[in-house]
VEXZAGU-634496 format. One record per residue: x, y, z of N, C-alpha, C in turn; residue in one letter. Coordinates in pm, whole numbers, padded with zeros to 5 digits, always signed. Layout:
XYZXYZXYZa...
This chain:
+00084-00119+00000+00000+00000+00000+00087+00124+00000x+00010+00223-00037+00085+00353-00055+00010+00487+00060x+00081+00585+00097-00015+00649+00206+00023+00808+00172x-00067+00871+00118-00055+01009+00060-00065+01156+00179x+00009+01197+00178+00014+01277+00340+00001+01457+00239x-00071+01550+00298-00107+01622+00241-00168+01777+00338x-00056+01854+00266-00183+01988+00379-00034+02075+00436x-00068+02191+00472+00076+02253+00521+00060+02420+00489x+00191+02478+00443+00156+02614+00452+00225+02690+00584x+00196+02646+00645+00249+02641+00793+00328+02549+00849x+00420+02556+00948+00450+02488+01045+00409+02380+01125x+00259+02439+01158+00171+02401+01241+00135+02246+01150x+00073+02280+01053+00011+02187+01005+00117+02052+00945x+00275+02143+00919+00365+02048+00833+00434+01937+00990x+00453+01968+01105+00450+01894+01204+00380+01757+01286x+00239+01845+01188+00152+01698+01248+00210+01545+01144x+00266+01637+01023+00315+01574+00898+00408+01471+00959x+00505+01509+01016+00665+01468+01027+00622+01393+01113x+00579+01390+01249+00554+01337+01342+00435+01200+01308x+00368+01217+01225+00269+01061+01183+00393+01018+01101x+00441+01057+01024+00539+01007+00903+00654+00928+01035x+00700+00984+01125+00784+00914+01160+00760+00779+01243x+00651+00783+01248+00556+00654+01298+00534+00537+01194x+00562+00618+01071+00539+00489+00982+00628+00459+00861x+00781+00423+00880+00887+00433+00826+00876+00335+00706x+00767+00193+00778+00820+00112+00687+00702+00093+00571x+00612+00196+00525+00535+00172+00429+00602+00289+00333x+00561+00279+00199+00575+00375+00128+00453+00494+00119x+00564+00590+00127+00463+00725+00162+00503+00836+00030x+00389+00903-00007+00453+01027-00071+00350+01183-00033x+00469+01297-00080+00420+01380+00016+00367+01442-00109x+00204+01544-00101+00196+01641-00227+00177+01747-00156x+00234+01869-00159+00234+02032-00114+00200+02117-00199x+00212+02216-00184+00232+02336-00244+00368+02418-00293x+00408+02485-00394+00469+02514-00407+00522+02703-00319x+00406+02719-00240+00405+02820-00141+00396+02792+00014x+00420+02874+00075+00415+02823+00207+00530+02778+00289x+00585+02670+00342+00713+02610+00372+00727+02515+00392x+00617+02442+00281+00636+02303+00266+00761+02261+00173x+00825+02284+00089+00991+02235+00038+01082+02269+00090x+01050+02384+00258+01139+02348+00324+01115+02280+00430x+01032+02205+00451+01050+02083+00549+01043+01983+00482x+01025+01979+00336+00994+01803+00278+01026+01811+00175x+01128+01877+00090+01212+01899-00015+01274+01766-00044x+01358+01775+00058+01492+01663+00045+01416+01559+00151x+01344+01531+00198+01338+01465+00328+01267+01296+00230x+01431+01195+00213+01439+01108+00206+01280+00983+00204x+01277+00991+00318+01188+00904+00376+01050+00898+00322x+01004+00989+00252+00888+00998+00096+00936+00939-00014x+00880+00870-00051+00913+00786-00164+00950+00885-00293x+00772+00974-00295+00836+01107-00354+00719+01239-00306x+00836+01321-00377+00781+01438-00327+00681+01529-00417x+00600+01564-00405+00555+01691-00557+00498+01844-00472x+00527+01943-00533+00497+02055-00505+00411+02111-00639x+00259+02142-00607+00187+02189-00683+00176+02346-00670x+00158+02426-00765+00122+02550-00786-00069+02554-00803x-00054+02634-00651-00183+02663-00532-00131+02734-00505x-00261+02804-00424-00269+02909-00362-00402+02955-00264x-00370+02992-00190-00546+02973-00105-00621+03094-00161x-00794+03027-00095-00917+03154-00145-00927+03262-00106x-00882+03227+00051-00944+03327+00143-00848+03456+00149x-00978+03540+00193-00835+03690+00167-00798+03747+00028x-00866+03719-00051-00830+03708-00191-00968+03849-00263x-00936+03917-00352-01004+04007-00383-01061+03942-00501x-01190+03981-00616-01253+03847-00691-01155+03833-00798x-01070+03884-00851-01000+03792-00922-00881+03693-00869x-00866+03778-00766-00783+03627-00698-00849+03531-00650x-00987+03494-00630-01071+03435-00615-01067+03287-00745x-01077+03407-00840-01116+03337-01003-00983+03242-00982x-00901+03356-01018-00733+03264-00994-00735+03153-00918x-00748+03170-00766-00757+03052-00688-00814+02906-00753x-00940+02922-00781-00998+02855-00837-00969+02736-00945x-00933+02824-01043-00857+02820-01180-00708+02703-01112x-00636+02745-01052-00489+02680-00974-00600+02533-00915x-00649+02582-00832-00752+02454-00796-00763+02363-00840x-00833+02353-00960-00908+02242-01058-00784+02260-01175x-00677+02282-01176-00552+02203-01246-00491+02159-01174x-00470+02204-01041-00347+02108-00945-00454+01987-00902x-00587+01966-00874-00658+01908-00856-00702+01792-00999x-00638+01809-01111-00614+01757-01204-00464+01623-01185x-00392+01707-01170-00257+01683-01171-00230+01548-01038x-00295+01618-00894-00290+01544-00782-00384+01420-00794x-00486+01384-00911-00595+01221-00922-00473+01147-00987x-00400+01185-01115-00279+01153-01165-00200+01055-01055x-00133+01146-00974-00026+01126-00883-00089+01030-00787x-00227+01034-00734-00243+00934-00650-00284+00842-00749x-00295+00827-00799-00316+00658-00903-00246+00634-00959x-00100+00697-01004+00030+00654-01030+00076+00576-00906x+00069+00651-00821+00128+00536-00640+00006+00459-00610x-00047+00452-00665-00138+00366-00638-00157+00356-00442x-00243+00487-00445-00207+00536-00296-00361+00467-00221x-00366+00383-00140-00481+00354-00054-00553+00422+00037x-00482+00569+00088-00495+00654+00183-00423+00806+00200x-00548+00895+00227-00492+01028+00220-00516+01026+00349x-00378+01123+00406-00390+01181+00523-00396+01367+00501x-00474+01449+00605-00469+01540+00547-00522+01603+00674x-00392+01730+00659-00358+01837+00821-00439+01971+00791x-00521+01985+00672-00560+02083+00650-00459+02218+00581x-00522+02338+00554-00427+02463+00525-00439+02427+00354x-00411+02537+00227-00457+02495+00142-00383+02433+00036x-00282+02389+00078-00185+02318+00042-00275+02155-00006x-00367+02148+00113-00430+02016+00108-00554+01996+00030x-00594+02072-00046-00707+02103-00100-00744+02022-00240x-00635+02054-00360-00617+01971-00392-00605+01794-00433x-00542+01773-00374-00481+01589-00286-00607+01536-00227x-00690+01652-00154-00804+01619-00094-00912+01598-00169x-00956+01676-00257-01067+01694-00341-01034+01546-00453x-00901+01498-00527-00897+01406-00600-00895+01295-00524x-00847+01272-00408-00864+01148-00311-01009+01116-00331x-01073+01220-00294-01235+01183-00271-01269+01118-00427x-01251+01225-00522-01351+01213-00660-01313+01047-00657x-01183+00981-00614-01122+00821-00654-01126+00762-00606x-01215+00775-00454-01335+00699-00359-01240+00629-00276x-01118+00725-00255-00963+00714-00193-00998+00713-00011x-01005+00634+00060-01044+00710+00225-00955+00813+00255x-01030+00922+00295-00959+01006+00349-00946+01007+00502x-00855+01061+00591-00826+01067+00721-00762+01210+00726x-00856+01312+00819-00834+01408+00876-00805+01474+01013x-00672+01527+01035-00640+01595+01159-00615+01706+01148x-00770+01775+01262-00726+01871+01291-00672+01931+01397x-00572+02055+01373-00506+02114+01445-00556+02190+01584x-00657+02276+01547-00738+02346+01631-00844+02360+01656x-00870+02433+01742-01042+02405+01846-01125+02437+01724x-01110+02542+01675-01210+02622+01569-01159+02546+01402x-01266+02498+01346-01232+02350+01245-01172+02464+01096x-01089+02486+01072-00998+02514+00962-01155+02481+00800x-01107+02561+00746-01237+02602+00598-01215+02489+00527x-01108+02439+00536-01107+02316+00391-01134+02197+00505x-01128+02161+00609-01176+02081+00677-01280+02022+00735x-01339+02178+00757-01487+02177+00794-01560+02162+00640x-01548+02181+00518-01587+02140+00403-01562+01992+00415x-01465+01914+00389-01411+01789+00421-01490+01658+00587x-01507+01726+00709-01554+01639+00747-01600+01555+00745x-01743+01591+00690-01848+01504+00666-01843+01413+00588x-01745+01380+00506-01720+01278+00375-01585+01261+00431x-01534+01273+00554-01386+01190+00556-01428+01041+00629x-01317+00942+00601-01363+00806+00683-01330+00827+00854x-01220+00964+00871-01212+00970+00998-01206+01108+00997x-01234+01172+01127-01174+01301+01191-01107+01301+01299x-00997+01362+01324-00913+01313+01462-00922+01503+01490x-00980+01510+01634-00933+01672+01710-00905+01631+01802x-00794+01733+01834-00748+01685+02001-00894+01769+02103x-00998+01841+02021-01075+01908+02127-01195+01851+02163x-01241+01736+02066-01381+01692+02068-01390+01579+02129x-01499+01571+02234-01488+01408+02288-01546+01271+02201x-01629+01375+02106-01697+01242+02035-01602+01171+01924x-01476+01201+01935-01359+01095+01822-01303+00960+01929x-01316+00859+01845-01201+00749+01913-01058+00777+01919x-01036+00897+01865-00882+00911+01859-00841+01051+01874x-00818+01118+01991-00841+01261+02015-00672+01319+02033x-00611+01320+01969-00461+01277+01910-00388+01408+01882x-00251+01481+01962-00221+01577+01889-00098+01502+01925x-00016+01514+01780+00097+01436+01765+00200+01588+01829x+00268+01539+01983+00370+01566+02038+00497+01487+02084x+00571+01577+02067+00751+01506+02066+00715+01398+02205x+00767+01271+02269+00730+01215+02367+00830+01252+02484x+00936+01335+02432+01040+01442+02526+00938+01515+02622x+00878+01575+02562+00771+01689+02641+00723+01614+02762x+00702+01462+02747+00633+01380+02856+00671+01348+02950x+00851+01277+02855+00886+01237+02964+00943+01393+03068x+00984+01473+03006+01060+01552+03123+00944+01668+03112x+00860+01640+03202+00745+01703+03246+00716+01674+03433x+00665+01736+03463+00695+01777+03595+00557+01857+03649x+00522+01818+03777+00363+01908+03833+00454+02035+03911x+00395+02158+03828+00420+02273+03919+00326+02311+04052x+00359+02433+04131+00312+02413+04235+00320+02596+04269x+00455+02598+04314+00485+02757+04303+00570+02808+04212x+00526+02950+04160+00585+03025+04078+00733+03044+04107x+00847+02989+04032+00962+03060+04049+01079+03100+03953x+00954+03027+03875+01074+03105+03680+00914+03093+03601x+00932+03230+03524+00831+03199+03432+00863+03264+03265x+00793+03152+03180+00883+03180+03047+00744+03259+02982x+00818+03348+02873+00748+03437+02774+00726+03401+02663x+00668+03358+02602+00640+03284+02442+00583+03340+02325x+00645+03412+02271+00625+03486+02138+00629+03416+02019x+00728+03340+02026+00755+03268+01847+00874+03330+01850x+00927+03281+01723+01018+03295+01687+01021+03413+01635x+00897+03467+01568+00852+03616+01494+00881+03710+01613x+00862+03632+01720+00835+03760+01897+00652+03801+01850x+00625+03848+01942+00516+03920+01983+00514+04015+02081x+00518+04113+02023+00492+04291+02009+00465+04274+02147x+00322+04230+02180+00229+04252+02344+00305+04192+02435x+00340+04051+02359+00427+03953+02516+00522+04073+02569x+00595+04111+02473+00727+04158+02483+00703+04297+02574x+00581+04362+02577+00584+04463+02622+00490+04401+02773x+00463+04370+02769+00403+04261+02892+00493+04204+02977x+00631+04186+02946+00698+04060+03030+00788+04196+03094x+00820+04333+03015+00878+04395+03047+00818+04504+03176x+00685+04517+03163+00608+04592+03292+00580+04457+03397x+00618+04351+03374+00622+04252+03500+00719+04243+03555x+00874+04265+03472+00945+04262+03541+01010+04289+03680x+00940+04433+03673+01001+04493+03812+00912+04364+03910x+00805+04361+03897+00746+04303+03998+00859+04134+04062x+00805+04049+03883+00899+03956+03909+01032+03950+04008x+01133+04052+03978+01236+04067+04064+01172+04043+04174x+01104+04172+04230+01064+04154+04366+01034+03999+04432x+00946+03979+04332+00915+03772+04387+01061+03683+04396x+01133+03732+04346+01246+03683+04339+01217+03576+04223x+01116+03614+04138+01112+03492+04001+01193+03524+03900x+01214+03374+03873+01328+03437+03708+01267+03434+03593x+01344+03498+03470+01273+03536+03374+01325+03444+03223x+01274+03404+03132+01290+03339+02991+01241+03373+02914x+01270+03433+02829+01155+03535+02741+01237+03530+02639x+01104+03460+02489+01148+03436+02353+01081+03590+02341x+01171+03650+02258+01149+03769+02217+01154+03782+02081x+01169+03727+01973+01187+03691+01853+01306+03717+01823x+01408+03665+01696+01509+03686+01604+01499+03846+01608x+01387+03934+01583+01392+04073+01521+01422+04179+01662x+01368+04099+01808+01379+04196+01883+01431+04188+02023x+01517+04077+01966+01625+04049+02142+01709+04133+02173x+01761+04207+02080+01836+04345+02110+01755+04416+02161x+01653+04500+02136+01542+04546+02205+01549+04542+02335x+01497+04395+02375+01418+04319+02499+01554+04330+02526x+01686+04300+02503+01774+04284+02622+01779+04430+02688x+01825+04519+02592+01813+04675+02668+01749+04681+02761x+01583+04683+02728+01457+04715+02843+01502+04670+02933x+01567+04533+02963+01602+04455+03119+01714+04512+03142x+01795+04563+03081+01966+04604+03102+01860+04741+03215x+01844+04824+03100+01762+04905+03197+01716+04911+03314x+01644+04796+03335+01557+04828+03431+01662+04759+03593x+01788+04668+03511+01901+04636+03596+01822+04476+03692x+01776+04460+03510+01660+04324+03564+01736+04176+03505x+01824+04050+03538+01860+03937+03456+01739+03920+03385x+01766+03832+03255+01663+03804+03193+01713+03669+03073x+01669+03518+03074+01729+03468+02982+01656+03503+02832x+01685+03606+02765+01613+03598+02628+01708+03549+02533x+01670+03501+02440+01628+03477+02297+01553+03457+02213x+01612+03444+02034+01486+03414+01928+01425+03280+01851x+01550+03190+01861+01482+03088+01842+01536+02958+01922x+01498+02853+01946+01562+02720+01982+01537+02634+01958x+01627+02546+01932+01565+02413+01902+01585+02299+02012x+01584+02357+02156+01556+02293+02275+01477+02391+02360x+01349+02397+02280+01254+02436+02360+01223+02353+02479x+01189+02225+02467+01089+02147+02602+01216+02159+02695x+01360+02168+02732+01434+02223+02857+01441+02321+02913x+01385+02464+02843+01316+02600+02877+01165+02544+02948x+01109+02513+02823+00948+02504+02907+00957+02437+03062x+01054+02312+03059+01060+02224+03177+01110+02333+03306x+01172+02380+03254+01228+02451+03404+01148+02577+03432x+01092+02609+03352+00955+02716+03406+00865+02653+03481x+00801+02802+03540+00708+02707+03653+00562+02743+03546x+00500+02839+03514+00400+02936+03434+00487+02982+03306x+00388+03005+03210+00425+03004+03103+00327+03122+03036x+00353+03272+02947+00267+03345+02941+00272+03354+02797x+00211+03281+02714+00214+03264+02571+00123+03267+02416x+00157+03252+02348+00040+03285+02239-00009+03156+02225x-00133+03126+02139-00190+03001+02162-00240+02922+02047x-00105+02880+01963-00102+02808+01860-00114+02675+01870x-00157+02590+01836-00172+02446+01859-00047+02415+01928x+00016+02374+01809+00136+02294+01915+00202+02371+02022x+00214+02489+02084+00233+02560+02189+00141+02494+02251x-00019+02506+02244-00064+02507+02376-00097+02280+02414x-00032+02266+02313-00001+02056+02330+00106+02044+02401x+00196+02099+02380+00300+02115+02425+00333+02146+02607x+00312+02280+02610+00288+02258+02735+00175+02218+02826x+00108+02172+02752-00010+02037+02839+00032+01960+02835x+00145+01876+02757+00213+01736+02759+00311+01744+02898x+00366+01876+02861+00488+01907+02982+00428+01958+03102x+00299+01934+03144+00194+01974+03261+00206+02177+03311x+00281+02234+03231+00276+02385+03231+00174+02452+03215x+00148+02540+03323+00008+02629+03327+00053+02723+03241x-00009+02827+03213-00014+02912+03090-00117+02980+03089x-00048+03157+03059-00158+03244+03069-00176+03283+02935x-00273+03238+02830-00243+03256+02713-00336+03422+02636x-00220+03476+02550-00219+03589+02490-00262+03596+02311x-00342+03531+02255-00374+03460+02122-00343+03581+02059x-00302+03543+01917-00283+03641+01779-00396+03646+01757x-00461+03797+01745-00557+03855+01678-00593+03866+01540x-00482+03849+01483-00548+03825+01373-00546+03672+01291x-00519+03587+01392-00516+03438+01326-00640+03433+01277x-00640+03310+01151-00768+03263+01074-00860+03238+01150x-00985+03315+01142-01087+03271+01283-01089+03255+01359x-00977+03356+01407-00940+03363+01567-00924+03207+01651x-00851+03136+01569-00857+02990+01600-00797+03022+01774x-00662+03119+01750-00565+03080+01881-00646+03097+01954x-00776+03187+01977-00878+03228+02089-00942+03123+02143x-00969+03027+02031-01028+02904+02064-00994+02790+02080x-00893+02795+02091-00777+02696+02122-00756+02746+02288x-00746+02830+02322-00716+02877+02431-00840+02833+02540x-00907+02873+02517-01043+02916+02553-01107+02748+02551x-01054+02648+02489-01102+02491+02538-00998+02460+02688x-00871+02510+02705-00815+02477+02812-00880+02543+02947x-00922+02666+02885-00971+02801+03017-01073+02686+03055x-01170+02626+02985-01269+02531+03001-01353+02442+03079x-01154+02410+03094-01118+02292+03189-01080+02329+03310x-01043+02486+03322-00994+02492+03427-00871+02499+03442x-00774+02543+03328-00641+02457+03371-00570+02591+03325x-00609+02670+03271-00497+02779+03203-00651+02948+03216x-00567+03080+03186-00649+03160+03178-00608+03237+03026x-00665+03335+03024-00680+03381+02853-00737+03512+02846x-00637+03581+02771-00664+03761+02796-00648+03788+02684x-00715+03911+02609-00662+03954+02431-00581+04062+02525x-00494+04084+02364-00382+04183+02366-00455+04280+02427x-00532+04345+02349-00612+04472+02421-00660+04511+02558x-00674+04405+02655-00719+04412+02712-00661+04314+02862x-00511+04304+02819-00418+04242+02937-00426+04328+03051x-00467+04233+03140-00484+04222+03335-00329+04242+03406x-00258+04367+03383-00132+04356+03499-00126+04257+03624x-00219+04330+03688-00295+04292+03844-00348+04121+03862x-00436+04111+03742-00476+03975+03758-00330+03906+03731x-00237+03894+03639-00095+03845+03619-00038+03838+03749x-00007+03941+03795+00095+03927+03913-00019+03874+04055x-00147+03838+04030-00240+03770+04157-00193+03640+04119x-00195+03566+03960-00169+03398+03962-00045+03351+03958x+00068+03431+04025+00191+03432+04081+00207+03402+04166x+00087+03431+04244+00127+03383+04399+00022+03245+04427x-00048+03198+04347-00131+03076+04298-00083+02949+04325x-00116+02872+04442-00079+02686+04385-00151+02677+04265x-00053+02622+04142-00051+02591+04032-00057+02385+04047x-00125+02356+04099-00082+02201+04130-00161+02137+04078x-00302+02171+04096-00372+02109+04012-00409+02127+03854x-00405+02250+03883-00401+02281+03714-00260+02189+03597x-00174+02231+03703-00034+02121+03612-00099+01967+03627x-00166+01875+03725-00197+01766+03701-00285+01763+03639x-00405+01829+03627-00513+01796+03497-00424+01779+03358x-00347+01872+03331-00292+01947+03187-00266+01791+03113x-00219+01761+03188-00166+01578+03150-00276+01486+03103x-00367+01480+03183-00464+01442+03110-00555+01437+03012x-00518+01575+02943-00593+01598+02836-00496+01572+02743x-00407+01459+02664-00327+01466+02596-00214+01311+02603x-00274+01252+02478-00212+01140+02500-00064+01129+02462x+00019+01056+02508+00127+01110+02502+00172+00958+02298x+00106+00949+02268+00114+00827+02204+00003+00885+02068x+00016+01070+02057-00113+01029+01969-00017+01059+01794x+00070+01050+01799+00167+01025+01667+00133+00860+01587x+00182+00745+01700+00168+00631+01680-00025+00583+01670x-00117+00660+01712-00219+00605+01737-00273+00637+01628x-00208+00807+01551-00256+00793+01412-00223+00710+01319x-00082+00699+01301-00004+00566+01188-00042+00451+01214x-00080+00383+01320-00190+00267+01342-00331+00293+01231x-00387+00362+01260-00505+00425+01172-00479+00390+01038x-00388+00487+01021-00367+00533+00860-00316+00389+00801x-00264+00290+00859-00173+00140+00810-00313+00061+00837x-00435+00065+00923-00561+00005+00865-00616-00016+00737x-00570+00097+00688-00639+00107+00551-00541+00028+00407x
């Protein structure tokens, strides 16, 4: 059998990619993308696809009516091109992360009565997905109780070196790698306080504005560990006690795998305010709180500082299987 993996654009979505793919080494897989986005740079060269194709797409949304037409038009030829490619591999199964990379791959899977299998990323169901549901053979969300498989594929690092907090005594800042404008001006009017608690500080400030953020603390004659990017995030997250961050999928899996409370700060202008609702399933539970930029709580911040955080870190664990990489590639090798 052959297993067609599909969808990206993002990060977000090309992760859920890598992480099922590495669950299932020993079937043949091939990947179809887009030729936009940053899907050929995570799956260009990456061996382990039998093969690779990058179609020329482009998404609807946001689009004025002739980029509309255009869209369209790119659509129903890469959607030409992608029935081709899966019946050349003679592919038994589409997997598909959403974003419109997947649109395509998706639409000819179906017309070739191909099962499809869908994961989504976030609380609020993504446009080509929520089109897609209802005619997929599966849906996997990590937010809904009514799936057999409620699955957000996280590193199993995060699990093991995860830890129940209790009291505040380092707390990290989470912007991205881009930084975020609000965190950044947020972590810096806490500071003084922080000192006072005697808490320490970790603050991703982005690539563009750690020079910045270091000043403000030089200033204020405050330590501060910043930087813009890492690629040992879960040993930062682990040694924080609270975490004050934006609320992108795998951020907020992440530190629920690693049992980290989190005061989350969502991008305003994400697609349908997904991060809001992503956020806003943890607030839910009880386990994390959630403020827009506009309208950040100083006062309430520096009150859940002085907070047993104990139970909230032991729920976080429970919402999140630490196995849901392998529980999809089980799935997807059914077929």
């Amino acid at each position: 059998m052959s297993i067609a993996f599909t969808g990206g654009g993002t990060g977000g979505h090309l992760a859920i990619i890598k992480a099922v793919k590495d669950e299932i080494k020993q079937e043949p897989m091939i990947y179809i993308g887009s030729n936009k986005g940053q899907d050929r740079a995570w799956f260009d060269s990456d061996s382990e696809f039998k093969k690779r194709y990058f179609l020329d797409m482009q998404g609807v949304l946001n689009q004025n009516i002739l980029g509309k037409v255009k869209s369209f038009f790119m659509l129903a030829k890469a959607t030409m091109e992608a029935r081709k490619i899966l019946k050349e591999n003679n592919i038994k199964v589409v997997f598909c992360v959403g974003g419109f990379s997947a649109a395509p791959t998706s639409f000819a899977g179906f017309s070739l009565g191909i099962p499809l299998v869908i994961h989504e990323q976030n609380a609020k169901v993504g446009s080509l997905n929520k089109l897609l549901r209802n005619r997929a053979d599966a849906f996997i969300s990590s937010y809904e109780d009514s799936h057999s498989i409620r699955a957000y594929p996280i590193k199993k690092i995060f699990f093991d070196k995860s830890r129940i907090r209790d009291k505040v005594k380092k707390v990290i800042f989470l912007g991205g790698s881009q930084g975020a404008k609000a965190i950044n001006e947020l972590a810096i009017k806490l500071a003084p306080t922080l000192k006072a608690k005697n808490i320490s500080i970790i603050h991703q400030a982005g690539e563009k504005h750690i020079d910045t953020v270091k000043k403000a603390y030089d200033e204020l004659g405050i330590e501060a560990e910043v930087f813009g990017f890492t690629k040992d995030m879960v040993t930062l997250m682990n040694s924080a006690d609270l975490a004050i961050a934006r609320a992108g999928a795998s951020t907020l899996w992440e530190l629920s795998a690693n049992a980290l409370p989190a005061v989350f700060v969502p991008y305003p202008y994400a697609t349908g305010d997904h991060q809001y609702y992503n956020a806003k399933f943890l607030v839910d539970e009880n386990v994390a709180w959630l403020m827009r930029e506009e309208s950040l709580e100083v006062e309430k911040i520096i009150s859940i500082l002085d907070e047993d955080l104990s139970q909230k870190s032991k729920k976080l664990q429970t919402l999140i299987s630490s196995d849901g990489a392998s529980q999809i590639a089980k799935l997807l090798k059914s077929y």
